[in-house]
VOBA-1610 file (N, C-alpha, C; in pm, whole numbers, padded with zeros to 5 digits, always signed):
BEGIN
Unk+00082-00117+00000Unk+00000+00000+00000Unk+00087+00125+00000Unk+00217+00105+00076Unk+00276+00229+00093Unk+00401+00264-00065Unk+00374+00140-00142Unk+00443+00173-00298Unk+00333+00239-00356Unk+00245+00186-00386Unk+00141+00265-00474Unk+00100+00410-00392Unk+00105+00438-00284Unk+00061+00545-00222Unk+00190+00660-00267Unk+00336+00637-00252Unk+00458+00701-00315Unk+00394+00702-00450Unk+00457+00571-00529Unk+00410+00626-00706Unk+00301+00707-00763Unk+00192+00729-00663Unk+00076+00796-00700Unk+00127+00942-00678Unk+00197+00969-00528Unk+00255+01092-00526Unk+00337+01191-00576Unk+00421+01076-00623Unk+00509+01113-00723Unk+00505+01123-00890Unk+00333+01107-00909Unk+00339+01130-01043Unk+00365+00992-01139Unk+00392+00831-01063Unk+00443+00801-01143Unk+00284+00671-01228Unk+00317+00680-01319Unk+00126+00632-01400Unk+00170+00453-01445Unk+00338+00391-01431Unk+00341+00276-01415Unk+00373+00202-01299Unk+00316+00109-01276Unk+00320+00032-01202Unk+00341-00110-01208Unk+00408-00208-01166Unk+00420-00342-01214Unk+00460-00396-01091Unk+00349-00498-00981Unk+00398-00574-00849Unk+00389-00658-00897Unk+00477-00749-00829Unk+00522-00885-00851Unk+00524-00979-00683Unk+00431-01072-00643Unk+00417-01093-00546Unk+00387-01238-00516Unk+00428-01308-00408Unk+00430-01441-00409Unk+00323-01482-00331Unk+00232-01408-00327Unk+00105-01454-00219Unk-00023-01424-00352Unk-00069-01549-00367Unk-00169-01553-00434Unk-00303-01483-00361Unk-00319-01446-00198Unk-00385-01388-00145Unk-00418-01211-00183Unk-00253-01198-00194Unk-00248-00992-00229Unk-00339-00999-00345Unk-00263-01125-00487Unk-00342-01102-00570Unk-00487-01097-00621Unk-00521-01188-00556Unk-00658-01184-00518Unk-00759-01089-00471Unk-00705-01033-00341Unk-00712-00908-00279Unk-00771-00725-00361Unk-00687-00786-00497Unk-00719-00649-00564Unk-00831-00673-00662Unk-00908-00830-00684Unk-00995-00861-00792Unk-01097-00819-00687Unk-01096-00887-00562Unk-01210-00929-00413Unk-01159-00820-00319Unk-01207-00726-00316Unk-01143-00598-00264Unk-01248-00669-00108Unk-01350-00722-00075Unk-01406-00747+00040Unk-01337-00870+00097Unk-01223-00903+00101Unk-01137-01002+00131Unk-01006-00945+00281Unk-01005-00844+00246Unk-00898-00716+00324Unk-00980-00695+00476Unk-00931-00711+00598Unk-00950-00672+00675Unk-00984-00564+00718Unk-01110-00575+00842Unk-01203-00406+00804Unk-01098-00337+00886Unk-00988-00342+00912Unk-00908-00228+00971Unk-00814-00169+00850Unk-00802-00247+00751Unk-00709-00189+00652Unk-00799-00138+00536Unk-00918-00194+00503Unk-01005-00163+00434Unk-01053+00022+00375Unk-01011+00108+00461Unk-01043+00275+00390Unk-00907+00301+00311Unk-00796+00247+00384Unk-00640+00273+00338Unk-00665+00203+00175Unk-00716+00020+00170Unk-00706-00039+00080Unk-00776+00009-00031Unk-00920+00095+00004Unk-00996+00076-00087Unk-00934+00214-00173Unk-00826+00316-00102Unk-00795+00410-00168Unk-00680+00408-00256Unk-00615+00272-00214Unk-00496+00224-00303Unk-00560+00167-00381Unk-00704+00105-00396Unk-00750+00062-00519Unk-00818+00187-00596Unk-00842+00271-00567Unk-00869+00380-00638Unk-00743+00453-00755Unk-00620+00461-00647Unk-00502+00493-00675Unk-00435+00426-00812Unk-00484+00307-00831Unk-00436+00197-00898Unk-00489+00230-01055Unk-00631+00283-00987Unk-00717+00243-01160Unk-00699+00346-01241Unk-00641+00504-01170Unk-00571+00577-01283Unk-00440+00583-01333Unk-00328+00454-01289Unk-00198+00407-01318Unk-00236+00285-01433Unk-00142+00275-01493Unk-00070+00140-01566Unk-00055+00056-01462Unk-00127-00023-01418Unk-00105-00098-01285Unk-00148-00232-01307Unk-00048-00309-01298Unk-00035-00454-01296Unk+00006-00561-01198Unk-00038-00662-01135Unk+00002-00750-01003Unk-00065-00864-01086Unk+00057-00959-01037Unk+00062-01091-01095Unk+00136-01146-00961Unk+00094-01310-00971Unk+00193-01396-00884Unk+00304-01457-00942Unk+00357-01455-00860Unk+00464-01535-00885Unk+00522-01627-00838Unk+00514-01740-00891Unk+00527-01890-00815Unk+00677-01906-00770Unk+00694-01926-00599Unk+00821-01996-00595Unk+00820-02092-00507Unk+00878-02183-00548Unk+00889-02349-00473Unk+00929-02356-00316Unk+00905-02418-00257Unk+00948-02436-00106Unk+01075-02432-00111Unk+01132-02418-00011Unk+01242-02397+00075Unk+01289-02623+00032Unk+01386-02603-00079Unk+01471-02760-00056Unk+01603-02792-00048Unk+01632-02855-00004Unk+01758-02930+00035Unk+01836-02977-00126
//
């Protein structure tokens, strides 16, 4: 929240997260998924988002192996 809240400030209109929790990603399709304490912050980073080039994808990485 606190990248997109900078890039918005700063003017900047791309965006590209890359994140290993299929939950975040989710998070931005199912905006009622977010906890109601983070929920006014979230719903304004989803606001923030929809006038950027803004993209979040997962990204798969394998367990921890030997």
């Amino acid at each position: 929240m606190n990248i997109i809240k900078i890039s918005h400030k700063h003017g900047r209109r791309r965006l590209r997260l890359e994140c290993d929790s299929s939950l975040v990603v989710t998070s931005f399709k199912i905006t009622n998924i977010v906890p109601w304490q983070l929920s006014t912050r979230w719903h304004n980073c989803i606001h923030m988002t929809k006038i950027m080039n803004f993209v979040v994808f997962d990204v798969y990485h394998e367990g921890n192996a030997c």
